[in-house]
C-alpha positions in Angstrom: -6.5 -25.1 -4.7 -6.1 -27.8 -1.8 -9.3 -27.6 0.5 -8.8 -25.7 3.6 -12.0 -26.7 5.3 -13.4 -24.7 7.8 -9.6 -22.3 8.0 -10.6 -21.1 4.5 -11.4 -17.2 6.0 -8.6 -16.9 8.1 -6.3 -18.2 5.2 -7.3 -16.6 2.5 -8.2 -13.5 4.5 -3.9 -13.3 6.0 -3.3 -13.9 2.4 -5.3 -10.6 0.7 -3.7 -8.7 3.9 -0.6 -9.7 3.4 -0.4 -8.5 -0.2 -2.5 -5.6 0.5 0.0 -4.7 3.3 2.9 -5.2 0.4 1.0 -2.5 -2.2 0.7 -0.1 0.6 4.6 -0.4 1.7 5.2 -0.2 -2.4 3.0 2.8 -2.9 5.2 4.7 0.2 8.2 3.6 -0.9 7.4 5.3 -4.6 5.7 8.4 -3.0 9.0 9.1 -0.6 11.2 8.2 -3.8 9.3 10.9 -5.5 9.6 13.6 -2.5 13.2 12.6 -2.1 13.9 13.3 -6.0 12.1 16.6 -6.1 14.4 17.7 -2.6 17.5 16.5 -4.4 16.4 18.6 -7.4 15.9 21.3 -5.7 19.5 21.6 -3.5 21.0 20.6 -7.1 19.5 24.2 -8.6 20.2 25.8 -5.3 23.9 24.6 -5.4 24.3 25.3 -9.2 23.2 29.0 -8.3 25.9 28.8 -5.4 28.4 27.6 -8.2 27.8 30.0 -11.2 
């Protein structure tokens, strides 16, 4: 790890944000795939109902 001196905090501290702010944007993205998937379900069995 090459010494960064007295910027060590604000390095290493933009770093753990930066990939804490990346698991936060993947954790919404799989919670709004799963909301998306149960909605789609549910016009699919509302459609089917429609159809038959």
């Amino acid at each position: 790890m090459p010494d960064l001196g007295k910027y060590a905090f604000a390095v290493l501290g933009s770093y753990a944000a930066s990939v804490l702010l990346i698991l936060v944007l993947i954790a919404v993205s799989f919670w709004q795939r799963s909301r998306v998937k149960r909605a789609l379900a549910e016009v699919e069995a509302r459609q089917e109902k429609a159809d038959g």
